[in-house]
C-alpha positions as CSV (number, residue, x, y, z in Angstrom):
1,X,18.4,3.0,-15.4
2,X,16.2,3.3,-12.4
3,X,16.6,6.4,-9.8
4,X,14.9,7.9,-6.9
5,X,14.8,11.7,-5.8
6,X,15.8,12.2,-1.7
7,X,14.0,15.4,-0.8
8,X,14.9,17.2,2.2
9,X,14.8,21.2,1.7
10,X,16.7,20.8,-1.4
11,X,16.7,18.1,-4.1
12,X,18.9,15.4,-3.6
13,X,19.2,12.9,-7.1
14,X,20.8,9.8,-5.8
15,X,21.4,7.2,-9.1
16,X,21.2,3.8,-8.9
17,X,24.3,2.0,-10.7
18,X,23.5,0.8,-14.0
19,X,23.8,-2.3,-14.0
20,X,20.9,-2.6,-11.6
21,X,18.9,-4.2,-14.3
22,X,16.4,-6.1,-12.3
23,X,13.7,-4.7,-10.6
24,X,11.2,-6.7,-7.8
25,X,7.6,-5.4,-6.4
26,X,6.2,-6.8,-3.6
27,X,4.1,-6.6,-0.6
28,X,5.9,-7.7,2.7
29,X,4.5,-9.5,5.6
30,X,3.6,-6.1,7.8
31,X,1.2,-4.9,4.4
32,X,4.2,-2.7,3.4
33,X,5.1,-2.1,-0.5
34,X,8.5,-3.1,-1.3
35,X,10.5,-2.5,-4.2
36,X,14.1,-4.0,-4.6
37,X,16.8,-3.4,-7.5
38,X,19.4,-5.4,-8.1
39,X,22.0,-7.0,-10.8
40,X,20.8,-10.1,-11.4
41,X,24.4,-11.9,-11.1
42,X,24.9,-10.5,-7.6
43,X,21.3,-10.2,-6.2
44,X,23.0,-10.2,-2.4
45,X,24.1,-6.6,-3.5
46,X,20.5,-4.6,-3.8
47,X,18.3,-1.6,-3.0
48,X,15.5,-1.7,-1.0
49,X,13.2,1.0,-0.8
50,X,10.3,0.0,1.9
51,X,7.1,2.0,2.1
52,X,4.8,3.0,5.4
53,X,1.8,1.5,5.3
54,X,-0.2,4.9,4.6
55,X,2.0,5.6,1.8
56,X,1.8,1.5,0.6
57,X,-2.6,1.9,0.7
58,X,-2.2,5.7,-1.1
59,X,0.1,3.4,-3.9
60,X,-2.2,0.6,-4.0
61,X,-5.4,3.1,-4.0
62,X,-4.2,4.4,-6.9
63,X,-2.9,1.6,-9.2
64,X,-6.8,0.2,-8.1
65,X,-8.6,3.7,-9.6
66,X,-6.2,3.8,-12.8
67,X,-6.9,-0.1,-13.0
68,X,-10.4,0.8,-12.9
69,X,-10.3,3.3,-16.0
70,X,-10.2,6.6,-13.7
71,X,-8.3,8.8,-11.6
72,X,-8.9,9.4,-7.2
């Protein structure tokens, strides 16, 4: 099962139903990292969690340096 954490000034654990069983990564037209879950027999019923585009390069910058055998 796939979650995300809300933070605020306190925690806020927000699930993601389970049958969410399919999970897309993409970069959109505006350079901005998307990621979309979804059941795969109703994939009009999703989430979408979109990315700025600092926090999309800070993403990508890392995934480069771990892809490159070291941490930033």
């Amino acid at each position: 099962m796939a979650e995300y954490i809300k933070r605020e000034s306190k925690v806020k654990k927000i699930e993601l139903p389970e049958d969410y069983d399919k999970v897309q990564v993409s970069i959109n037209n505006w350079g901005h990292l998307t990621v979309r879950f979804f059941n795969g027999d109703e994939p009009n019923k999703d989430v979408l969690i979109v990315f700025d585009i600092h926090t999309t390069r800070k993403i990508v910058g890392f995934i480069q340096s771990i892809s490159r055998g070291y941490m930033i």
